[in-house]
N, C-alpha and C positions, 0 to 999 in steps of 0.2 A: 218705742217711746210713744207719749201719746201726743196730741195735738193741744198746740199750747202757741200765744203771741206773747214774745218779752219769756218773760219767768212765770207769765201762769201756770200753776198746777192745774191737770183736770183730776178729781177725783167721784169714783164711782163707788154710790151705797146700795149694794145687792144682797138679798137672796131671794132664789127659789121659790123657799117656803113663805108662804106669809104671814103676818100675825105677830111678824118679829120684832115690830118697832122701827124699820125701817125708813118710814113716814118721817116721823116722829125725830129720828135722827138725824136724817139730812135737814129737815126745817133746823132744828137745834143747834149744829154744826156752823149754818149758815149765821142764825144770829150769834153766836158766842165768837167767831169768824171777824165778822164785823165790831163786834163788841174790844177786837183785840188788835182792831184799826189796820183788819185787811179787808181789799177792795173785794166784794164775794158774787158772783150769779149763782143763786139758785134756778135749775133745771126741771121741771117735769117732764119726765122722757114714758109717764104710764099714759097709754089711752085710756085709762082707766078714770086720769084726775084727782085721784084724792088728796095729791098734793094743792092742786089747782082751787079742790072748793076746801079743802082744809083752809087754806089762806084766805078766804072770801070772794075768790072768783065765779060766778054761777056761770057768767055769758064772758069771759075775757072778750075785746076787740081782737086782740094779736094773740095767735099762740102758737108753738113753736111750729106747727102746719105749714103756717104762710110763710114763717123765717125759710124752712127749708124747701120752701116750693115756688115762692117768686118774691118776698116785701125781703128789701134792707134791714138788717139791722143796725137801727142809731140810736142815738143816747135819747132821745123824744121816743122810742113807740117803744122804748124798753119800761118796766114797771120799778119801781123803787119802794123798797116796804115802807111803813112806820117803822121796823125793827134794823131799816140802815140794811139790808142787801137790796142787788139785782133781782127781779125773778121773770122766767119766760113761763108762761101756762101751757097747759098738756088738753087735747082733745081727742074724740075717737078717733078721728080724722088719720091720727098719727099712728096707726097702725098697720094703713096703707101706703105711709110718702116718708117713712123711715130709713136711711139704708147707711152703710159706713160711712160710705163718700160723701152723703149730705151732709150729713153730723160732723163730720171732719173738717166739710167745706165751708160750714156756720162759724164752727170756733177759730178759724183763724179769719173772720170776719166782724170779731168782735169790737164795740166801737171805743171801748173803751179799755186801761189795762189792767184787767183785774191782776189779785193776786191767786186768786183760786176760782175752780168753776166745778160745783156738785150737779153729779148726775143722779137723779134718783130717779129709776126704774122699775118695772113693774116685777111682779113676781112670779113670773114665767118664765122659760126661756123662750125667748123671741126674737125677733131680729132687734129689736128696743135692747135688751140685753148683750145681744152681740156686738151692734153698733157701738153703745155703751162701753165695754170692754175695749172696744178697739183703740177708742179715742182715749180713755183714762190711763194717767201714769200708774194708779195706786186705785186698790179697791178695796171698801170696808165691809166688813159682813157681819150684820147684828147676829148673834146666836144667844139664844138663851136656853133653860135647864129643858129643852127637849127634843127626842129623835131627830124632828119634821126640820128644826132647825139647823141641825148639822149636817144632817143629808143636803141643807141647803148648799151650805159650806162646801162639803167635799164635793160634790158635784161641781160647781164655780170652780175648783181646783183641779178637776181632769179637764176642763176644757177652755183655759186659757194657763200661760205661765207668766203673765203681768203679778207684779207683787202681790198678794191678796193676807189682808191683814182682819184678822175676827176681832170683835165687839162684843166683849161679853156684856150680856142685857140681864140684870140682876146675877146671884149666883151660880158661877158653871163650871163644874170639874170635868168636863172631858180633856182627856188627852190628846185628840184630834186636834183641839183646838189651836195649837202654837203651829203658826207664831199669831198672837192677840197684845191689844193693847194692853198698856200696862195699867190701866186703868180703867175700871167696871163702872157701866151707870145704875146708880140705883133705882132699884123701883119704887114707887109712890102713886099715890092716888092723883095728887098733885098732877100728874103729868094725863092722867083722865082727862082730867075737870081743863085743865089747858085745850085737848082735842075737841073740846068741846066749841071753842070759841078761834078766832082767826090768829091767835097771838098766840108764841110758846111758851113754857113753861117758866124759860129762862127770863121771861118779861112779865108775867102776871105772880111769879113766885121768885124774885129775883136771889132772894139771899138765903133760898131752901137749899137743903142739904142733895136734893136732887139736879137742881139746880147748879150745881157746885161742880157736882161730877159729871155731868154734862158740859162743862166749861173746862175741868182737867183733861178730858177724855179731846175735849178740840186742842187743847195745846199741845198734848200728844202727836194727834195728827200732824199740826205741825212742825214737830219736831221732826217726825217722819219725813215730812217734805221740805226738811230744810228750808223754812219758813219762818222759825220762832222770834 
């Protein structure tokens, strides 16, 4: 089971490979999340950050570093978007002060009670991904039409047996795939021009058709998590 206060779900967005949308999903997730009046933290768990400066943090004060190395987490030095989630910032930092037991021992210290908490991790395997794994009930795996991305897949699948559910990211017929959402997101420019600026898709294209599908695809998840 994973680590959770109350009835929070943790859920983790991996793979591998990169390039897959990843990013891009867990930001999505979280605001459609909130949009559907569940309490949500978003996570950056990459040293990498591109979660971190996607959102507009160049220099955060707090990032998940100091949560798991010595500062409380309280509802004051937690960040609150304009798009209505939680979010903790990722630095390099985190690639040194990582480990199960921290990450385990943050989430049931959380100040508040969510209903769900996204991990989004980097596209390695690392300890960021094992930790990741540990604490998650459920894990999504964007895949879309190629190799890089299903090898992402089956790999995540020889090395944990936590639930792991694929995301198909535009059209994809592999057989590998199942078990997948039942609901595909579609591709769009739209969702470019979004990465471009600190706001998703779901909020500067609110009533686009990509938009939409990224909003089926979280109720989904929901329903997975006995959530809806």
């Amino acid at each position: 089971m994973g680590i959770g206060v109350g009835q929070v779900k943790v859920i983790a967005i991996a793979n591998p490979a990169g390039g897959v949308g990843k990013t891009t999903l867990a930001h999505c997730l979280a605001v459609a999340f909130a949009e559907f009046g569940k309490k949500t933290l978003l996570i950056d768990l990459d040293p990498a950050a591109p979660l971190t400066f996607r959102l507009g943090f160049e220099n955060p004060r707090l990032t998940i570093t100091e949560f798991l190395l010595d500062v409380k987490v309280t509802e004051e030095n937690l960040v609150t978007t304009s798009e209505r989630f939680d979010f903790i910032a990722s630095d390099s930092r985190l690639a040194a002060n990582l480990d199960e037991g921290a990450l385990s021992q943050l989430l049931t210290r959380l100040p508040k009670d969510y209903d769900l908490v996204i991990l989004d991790i980097p596209p390695t395997l690392t300890r960021s991904l094992g930790a990741a794994i540990s604490a998650a009930d459920q894990i999504f795996v964007p895949v879309s039409q190629n190799l890089h991305s299903l090898r992402g897949l089956i790999q995540l699948r020889k090395i944990t047996d936590k639930p792991i559910t694929a995301v198909a990211i535009g059209e994809v017929n592999y057989e590998e795939l199942s078990p997948v959402l039942d609901v595909a997101i579609l591709r769009s420019d739209e969702v470019e021009i979004a990465a471009s600026s600190d706001l998703s898709v779901l909020t500067l294209s609110k009533s686009s058709e990509v938009s939409e599908s990224y909003r089926s695809a979280a109720y989904s998840v929901l329903e997975i998590l006995g959530l809806e």
